[in-house]
C-alpha positions in Angstrom: 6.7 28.1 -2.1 5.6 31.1 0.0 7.7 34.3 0.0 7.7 34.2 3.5 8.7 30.7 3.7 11.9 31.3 0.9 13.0 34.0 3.1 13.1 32.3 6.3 14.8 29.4 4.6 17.3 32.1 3.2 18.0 33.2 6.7 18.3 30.1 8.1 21.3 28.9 5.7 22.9 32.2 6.2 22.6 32.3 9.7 24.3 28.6 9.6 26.8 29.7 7.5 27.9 32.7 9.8 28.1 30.6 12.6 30.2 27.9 10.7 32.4 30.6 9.7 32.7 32.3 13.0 33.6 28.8 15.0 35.9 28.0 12.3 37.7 30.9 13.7 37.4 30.1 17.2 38.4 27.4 16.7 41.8 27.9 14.8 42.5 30.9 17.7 42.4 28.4 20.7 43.4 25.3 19.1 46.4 24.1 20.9 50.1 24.0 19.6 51.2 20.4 19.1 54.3 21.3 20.2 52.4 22.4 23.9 51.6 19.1 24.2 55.1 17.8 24.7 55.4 20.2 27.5 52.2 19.3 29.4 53.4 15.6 28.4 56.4 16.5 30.5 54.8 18.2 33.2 52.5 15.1 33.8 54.9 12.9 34.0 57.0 15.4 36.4 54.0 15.0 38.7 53.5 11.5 38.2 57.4 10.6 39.4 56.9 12.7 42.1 53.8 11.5 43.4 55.2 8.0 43.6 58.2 9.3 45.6 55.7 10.8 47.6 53.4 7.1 47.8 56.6 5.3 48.2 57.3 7.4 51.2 54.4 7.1 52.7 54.6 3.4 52.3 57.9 3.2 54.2 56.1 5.4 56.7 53.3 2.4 57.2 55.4 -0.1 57.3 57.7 1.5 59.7 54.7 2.0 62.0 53.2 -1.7 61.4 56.3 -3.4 61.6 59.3 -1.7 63.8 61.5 -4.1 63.3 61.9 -3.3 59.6 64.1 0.0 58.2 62.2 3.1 57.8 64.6 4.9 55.4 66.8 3.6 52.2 70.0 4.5 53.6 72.4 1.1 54.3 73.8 0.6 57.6 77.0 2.5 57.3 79.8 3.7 58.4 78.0 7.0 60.3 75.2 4.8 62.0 78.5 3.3 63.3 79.8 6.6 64.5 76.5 8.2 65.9 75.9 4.7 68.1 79.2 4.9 69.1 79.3 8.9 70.4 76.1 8.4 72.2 77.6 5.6 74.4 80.3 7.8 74.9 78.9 11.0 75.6 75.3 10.0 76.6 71.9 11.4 75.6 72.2 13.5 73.1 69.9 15.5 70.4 70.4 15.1 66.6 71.9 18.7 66.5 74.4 18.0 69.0 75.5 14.6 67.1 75.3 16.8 63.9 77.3 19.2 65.1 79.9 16.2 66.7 80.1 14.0 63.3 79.9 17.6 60.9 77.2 16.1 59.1 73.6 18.6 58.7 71.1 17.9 61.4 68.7 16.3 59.1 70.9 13.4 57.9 71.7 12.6 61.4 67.9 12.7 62.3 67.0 9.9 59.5 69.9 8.0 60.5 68.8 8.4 64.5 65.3 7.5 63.3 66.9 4.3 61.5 68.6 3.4 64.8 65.4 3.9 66.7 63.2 1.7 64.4 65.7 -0.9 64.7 65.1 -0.6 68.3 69.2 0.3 69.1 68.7 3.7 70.3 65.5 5.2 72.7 64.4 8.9 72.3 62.4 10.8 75.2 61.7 14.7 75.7 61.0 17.3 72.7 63.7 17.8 71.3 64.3 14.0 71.2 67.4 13.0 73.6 68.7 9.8 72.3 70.1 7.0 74.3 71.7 3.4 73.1 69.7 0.6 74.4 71.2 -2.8 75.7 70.5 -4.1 71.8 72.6 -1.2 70.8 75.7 -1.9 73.3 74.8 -5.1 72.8 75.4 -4.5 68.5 78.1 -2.6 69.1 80.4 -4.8 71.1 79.6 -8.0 69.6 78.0 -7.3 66.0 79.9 -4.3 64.4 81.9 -6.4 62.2 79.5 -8.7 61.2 77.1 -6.6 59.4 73.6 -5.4 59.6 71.3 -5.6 62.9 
């Protein structure tokens, strides 16, 4: 073999070598803890749960729209939806803070239960803020079907 040849060789392993050596290190600085996958495992899953509340929302959301005969929101018809029908043919229109402030309950409960009431088609809302009235079905519920269950 040529000199020049064994030398180039030479360099060549050595040069493979270095770099072998050098990623090995790399390597073992930025190789992950197993014990961070359990973390990201969590994480995922975090995100996953919450993006099928989210789907699940928006699914009650389309069917609401598609269909407003059917509930928009999870909650049973209770007791409250009772009392909110009820003070709104007694005192008239009325905004979700005002019936909030009326039943002590926050303003946002009484909104999803006054959009349950609307989607059942037992209250009307007009104006921004929404003034809520009970319709004829909703007088209609309340003298006749209160006892007997849901709408």
């Amino acid at each position: 073999m040529d000199t020049l040849t064994l030398v180039s060789v030479m360099l060549f392993v050595t040069q493979a070598t270095v770099f072998n050596i050098l990623l090995r290190r790399a390597y073992q600085r930025t190789a992950p803890n197993p014990g961070s996958y359990d973390s990201v495992t969590t994480e995922l899953a975090k995100i996953r749960e919450a993006l099928n509340r989210i789907e699940n929302r928006l699914s009650t959301l389309d069917d609401a729209t598609n269909a407003p005969e059917r509930v928009a929101v999870e909650e049973d018809f209770n007791q409250t939806f009772y009392r909110v029908l009820e003070l709104l043919r007694t005192y008239g229109p009325s905004s979700s803070s005002e019936l909030s402030a009326k039943l002590n309950r926050s303003r946002e409960h009484v909104s999803r239960i006054l959009k349950n009431l609307y989607v059942r088609g037992l209250v009307t809302r007009t104006g921004k803020p929404f003034k809520y009235r009970v319709t004829d079905k909703g007088l209609s519920f309340l003298e006749n079907g209160a006892g007997s269950g849901n709408p």
